[in-house]
ROSE-4610 file (N, C-alpha, C; in Angstrom, 1 decimal, always signed):
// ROSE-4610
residu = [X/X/X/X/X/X/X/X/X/X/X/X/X/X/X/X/X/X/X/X/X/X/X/X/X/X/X/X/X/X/X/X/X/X/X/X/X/X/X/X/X/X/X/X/X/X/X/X/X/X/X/X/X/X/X/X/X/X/X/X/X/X/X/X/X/X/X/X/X/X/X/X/X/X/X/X/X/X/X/X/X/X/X/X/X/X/X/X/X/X/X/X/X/X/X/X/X/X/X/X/X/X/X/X/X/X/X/X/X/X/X/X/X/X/X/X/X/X/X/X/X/X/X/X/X/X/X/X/X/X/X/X/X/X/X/X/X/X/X/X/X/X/X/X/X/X/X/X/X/X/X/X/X/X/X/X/X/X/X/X/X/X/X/X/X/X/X/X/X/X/X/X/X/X/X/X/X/X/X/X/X/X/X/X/X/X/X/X/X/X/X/X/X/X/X/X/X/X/X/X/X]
num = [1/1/1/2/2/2/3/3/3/4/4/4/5/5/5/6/6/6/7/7/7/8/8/8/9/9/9/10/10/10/11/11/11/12/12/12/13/13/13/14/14/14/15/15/15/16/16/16/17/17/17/18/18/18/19/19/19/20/20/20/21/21/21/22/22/22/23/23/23/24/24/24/25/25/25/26/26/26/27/27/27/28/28/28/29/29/29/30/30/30/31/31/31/32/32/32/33/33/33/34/34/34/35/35/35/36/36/36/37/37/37/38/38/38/39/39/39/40/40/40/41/41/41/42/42/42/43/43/43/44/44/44/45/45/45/46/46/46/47/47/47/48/48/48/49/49/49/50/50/50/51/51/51/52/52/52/53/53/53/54/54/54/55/55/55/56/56/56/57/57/57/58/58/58/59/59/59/60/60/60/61/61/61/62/62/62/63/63/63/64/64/64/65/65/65/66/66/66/67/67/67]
x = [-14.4/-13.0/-12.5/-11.4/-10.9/-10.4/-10.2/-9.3/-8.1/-6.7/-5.9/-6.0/-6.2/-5.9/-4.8/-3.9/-3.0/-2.8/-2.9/-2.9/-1.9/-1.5/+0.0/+0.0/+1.0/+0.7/+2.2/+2.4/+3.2/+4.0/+4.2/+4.1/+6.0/+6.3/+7.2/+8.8/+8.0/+9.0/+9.0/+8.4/+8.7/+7.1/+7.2/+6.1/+6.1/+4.7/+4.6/+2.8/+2.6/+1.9/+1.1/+0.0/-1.1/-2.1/-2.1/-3.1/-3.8/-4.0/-5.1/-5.6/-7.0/-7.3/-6.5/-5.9/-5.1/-3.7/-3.3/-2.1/-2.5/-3.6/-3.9/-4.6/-5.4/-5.6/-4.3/-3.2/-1.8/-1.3/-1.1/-0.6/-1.2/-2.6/-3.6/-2.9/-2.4/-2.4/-0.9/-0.2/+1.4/+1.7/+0.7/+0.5/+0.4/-1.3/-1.6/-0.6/+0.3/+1.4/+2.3/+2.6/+3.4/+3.5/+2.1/+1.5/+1.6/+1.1/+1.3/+2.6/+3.5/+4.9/+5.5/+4.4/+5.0/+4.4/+5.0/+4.9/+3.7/+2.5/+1.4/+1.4/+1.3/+1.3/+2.5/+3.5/+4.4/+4.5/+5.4/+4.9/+4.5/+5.4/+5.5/+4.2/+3.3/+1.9/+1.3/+0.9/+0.2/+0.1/+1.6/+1.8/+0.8/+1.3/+0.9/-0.7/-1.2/-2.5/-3.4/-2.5/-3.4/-3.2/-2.3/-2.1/-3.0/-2.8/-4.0/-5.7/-5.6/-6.7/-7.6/-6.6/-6.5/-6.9/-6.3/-6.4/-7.1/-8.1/-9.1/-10.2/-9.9/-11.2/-11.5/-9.7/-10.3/-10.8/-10.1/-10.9/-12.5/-12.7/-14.1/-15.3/-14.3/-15.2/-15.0/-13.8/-13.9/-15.1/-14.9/-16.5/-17.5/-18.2/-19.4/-19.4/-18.6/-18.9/-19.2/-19.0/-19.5/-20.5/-21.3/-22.6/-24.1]
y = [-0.4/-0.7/-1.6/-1.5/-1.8/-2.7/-4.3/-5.4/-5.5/-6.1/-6.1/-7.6/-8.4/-9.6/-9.8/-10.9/-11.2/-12.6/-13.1/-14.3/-14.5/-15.7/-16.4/-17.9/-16.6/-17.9/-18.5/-19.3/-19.5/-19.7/-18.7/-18.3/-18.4/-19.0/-19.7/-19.9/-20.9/-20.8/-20.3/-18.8/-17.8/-17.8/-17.6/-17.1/-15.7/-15.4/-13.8/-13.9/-13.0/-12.2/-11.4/-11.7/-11.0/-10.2/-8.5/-7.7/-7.2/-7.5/-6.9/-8.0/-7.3/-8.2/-7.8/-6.9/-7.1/-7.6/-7.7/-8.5/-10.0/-10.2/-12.0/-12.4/-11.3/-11.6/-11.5/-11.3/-11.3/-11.9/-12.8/-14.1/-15.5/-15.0/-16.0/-16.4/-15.3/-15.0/-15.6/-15.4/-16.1/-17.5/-18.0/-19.6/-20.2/-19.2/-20.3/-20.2/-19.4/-19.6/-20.5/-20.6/-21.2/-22.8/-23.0/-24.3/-25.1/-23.5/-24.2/-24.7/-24.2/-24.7/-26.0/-26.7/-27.6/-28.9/-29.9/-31.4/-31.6/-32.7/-32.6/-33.7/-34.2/-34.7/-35.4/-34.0/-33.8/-33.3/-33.4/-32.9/-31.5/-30.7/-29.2/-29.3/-29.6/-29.6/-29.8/-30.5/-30.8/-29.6/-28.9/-27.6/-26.6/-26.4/-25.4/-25.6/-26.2/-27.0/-26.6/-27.1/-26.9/-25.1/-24.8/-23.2/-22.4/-22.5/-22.0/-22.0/-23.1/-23.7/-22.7/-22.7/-22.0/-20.4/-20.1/-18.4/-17.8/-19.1/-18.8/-18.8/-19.6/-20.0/-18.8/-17.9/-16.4/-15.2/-15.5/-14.3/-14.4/-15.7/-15.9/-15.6/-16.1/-15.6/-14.0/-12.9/-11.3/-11.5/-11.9/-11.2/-11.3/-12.7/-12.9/-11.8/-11.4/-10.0/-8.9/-8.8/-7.1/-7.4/-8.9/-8.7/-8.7]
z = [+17.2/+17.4/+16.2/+15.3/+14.2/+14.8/+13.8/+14.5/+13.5/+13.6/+12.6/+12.7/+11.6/+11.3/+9.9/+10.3/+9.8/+9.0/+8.0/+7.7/+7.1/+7.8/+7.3/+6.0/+5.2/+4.0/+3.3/+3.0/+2.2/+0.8/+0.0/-1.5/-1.7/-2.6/-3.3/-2.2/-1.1/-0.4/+0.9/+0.9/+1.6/+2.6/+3.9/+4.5/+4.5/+4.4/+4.2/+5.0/+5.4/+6.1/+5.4/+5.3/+4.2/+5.3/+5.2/+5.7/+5.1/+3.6/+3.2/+2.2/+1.8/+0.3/-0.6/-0.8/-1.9/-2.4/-0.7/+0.0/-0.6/-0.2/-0.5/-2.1/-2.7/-3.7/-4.6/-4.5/-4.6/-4.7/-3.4/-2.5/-3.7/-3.8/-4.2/-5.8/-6.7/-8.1/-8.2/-7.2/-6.9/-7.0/-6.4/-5.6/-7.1/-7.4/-9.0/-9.6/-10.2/-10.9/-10.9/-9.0/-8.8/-9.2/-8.5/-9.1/-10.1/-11.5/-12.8/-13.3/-12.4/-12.7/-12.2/-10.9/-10.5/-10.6/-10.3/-11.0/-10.1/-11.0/-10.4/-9.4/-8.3/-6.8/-6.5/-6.6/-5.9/-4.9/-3.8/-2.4/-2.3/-3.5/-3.3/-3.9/-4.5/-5.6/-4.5/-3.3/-2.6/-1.7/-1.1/-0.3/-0.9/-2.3/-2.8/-2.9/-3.4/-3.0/-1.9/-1.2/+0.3/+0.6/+0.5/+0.3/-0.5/-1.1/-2.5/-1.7/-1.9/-1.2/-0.2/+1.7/+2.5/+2.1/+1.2/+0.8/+0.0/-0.6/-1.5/-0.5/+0.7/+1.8/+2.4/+3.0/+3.5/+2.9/+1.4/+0.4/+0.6/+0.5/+0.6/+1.7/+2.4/+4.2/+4.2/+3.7/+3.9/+2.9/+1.4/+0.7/+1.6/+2.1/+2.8/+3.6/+4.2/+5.5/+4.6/+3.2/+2.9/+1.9/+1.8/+1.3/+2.3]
């Protein structure tokens, strides 16, 4: 039985809904950008931060499952 998981992220502002890896390695490539643009521990630097963060944690936990 296939599961649908959905992860909820926040990329420039906007919540969006990531179903796939390529949804999130997306999400992931967005954030760093976004980042590079913003003042360093500023509140939005710390969001984006912890966001980044977060969606680099689930890329990582899908690879573990398909080694």
């Amino acid at each position: 039985m296939a599961k649908t998981i959905a992860i909820e992220l926040e990329v420039n502002g906007v919540k969006e809904s990531v179903k796939t890896i390529g949804e999130l390695e997306t999400a992931i490539e967005q954030l760093t950008e976004e980042l590079k643009k913003t003042e360093i521990g500023s509140e939005a630097f710390n969001k984006l931060t912890t966001e980044l963060n977060n969606a680099k944690s689930e890329l990582k936990t899908f690879e573990k499952q398909f080694e």
